[in-house]
Legacy VTK file of the C-alpha trace (Angstrom):
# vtk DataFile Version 3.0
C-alpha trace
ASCII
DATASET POLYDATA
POINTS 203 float
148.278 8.064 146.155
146.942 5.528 143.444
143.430 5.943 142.029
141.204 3.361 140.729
140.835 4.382 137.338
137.812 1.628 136.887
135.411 3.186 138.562
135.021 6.332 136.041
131.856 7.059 135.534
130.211 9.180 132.880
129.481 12.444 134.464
127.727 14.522 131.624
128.307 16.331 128.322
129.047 19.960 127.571
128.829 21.981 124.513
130.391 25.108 125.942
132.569 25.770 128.856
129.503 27.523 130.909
128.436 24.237 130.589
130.448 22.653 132.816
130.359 21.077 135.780
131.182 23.512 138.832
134.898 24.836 138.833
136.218 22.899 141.982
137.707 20.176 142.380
140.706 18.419 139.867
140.027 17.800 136.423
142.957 16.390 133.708
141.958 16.466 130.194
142.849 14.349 127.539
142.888 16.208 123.664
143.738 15.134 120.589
144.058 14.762 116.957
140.605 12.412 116.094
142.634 10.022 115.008
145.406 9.935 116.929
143.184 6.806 119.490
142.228 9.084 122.609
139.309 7.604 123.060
140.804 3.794 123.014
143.823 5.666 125.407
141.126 6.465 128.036
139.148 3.401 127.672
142.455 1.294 128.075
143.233 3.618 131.228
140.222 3.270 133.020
140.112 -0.725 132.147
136.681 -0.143 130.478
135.468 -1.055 126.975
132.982 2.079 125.859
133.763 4.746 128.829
135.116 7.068 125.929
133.236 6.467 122.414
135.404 4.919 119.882
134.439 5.260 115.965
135.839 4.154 112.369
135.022 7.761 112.447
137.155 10.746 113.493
135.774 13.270 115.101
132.914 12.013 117.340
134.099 14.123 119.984
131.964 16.685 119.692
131.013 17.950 123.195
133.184 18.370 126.350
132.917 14.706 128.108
133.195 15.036 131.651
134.047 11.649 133.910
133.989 11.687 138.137
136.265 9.152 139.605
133.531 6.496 140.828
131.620 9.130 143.859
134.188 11.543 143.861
133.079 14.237 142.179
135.958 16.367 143.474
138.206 14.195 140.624
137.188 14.453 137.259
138.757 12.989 133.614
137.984 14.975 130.840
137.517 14.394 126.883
138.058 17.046 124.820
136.494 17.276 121.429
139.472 15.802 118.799
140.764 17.828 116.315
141.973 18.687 112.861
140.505 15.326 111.004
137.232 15.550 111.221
135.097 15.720 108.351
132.834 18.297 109.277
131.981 21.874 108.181
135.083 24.395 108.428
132.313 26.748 110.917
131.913 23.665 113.149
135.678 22.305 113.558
136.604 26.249 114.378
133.511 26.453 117.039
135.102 23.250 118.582
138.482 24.485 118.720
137.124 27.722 120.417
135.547 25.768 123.202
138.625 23.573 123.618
141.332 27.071 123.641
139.182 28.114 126.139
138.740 25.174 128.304
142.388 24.955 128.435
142.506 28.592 129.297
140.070 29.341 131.948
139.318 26.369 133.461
140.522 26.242 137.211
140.633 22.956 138.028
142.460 21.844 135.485
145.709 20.468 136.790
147.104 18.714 133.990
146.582 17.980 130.073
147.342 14.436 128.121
148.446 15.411 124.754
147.102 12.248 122.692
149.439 12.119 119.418
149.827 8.894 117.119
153.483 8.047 117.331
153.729 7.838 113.591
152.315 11.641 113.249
153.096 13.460 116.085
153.665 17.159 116.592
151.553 18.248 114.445
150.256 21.649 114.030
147.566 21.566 116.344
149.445 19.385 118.521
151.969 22.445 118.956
149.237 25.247 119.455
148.071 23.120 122.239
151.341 22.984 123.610
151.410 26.663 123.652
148.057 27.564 125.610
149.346 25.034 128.213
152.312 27.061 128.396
151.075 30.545 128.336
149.341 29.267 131.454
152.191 26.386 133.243
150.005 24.007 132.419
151.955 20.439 132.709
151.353 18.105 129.836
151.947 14.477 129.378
152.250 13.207 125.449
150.870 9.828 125.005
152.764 8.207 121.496
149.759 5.928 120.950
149.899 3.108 118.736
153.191 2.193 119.087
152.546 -1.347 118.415
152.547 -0.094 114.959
156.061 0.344 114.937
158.681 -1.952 115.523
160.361 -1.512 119.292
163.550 0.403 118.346
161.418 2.616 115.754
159.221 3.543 118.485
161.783 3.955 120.622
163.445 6.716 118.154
160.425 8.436 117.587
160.092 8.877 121.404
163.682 9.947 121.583
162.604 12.712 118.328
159.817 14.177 120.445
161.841 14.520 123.817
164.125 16.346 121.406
161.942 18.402 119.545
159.845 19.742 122.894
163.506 20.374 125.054
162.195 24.034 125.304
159.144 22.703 127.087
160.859 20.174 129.211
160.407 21.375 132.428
156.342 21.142 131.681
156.017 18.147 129.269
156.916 14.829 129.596
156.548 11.855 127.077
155.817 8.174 126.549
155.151 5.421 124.292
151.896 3.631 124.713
149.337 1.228 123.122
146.119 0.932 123.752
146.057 -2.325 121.531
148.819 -3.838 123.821
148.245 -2.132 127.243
151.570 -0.915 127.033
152.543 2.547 128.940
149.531 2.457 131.243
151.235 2.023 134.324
152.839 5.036 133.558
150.076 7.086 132.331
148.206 6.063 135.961
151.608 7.067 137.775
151.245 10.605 135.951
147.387 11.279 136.439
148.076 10.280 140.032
150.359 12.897 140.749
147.881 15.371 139.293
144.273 13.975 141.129
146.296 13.820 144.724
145.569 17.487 145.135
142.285 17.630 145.023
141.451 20.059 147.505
144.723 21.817 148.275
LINES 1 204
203 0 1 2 3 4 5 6 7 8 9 10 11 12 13 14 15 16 17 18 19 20 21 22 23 24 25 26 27 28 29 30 31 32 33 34 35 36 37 38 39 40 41 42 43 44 45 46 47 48 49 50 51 52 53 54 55 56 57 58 59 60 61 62 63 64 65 66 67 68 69 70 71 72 73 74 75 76 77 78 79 80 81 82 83 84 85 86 87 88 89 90 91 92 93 94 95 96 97 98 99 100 101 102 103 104 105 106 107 108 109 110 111 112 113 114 115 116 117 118 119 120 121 122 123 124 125 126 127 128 129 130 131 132 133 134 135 136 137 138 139 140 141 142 143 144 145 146 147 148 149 150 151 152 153 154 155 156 157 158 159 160 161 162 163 164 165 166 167 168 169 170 171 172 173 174 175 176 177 178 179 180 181 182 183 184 185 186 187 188 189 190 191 192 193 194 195 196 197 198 199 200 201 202
């Protein structure tokens, strides 16, 4: 099945998990480093301009952003706060990455987690810790390399081949792709993923 990713709709904020909206349904989250461009990735998915906030400024990610899929309730995107850039007090960047651990962790109807890395920096510390609450749990995750227009095609190409490498332990859970938000490139792909995902909404 092929969902119209345009007509995501903000569905509310949430500082906590309690917060949240009720546990049913299919959610996939994005995460990411602030400024690895997860914001611009889900804006560029959904074919909208400001669904996600974008900023000169990592970090504005602050609360758990919650999107329905137009009516359907039953089908939610999430945006997780960003992480390890920001430029805010030590206390608040850990209280963030409590709420995200145990979002990942607890959350039900979460069916499947885009890992948002730039392709220049990817894997980086946080990026791996992530990568091990998803699998602590068999949590499938799909790595968007954004900003690959940054790099020349057969760089990019390389550093794609690098990550597939690097995460063969994790294959059978994580796949990977090159993308640019700047260039709509990879989002046919990234809808083809979060499609297989949203289709089981209610199973």
């Amino acid at each position: 099945m092929a969902f119209n990713y345009s007509l995501a709709r903000f569905l509310t904020s949430a500082p906590t998990l309690a917060r949240c909206p009720e546990d049913s349904g299919v959610e996939v989250a994005f995460a990411g480093r602030s400024n690895a461009g997860k914001s611009s990735a889900i804006n560029t998915i959904t074919q909208q301009k400001a669904l996600a906030r974008t900023s000169k400024t990592p970090g504005r990610t602050q609360l758990i952003n919650v999107f329905s899929l137009g009516e359907d309730s039953e089908r939610r995107l999430v945006d997780l706060p960003g992480y390890g850039y920001a430029k805010v007090p030590e206390k608040v960047k850990l209280e963030w990455q409590r709420h995200l651990a145990e979002y990942l962790q607890k959350r039900a109807s979460l069916k499947g987690l885009v890992l948002v890395m730039d392709v220049r920096h990817p894997l980086t510390e946080f990026d791996l810790a992530l990568l091990d609450v998803a699998d602590e749990r068999d949590l499938p995750v799909h790595i968007l390399l954004t900003k690959a227009d940054k790099l020349k095609q057969g760089a990019a190409k390389n550093a794609l081949q690098q990550v597939r490498s690097r995460l063969r332990e994790w294959e059978d859970l994580v796949s990977v792709q090159l993308f640019s938000a700047l260039k709509r490139q990879g989002v046919e792909e990234a809808h083809r993923r979060l499609d297989g995902w949203l289709e089981h909404a209610g199973q």
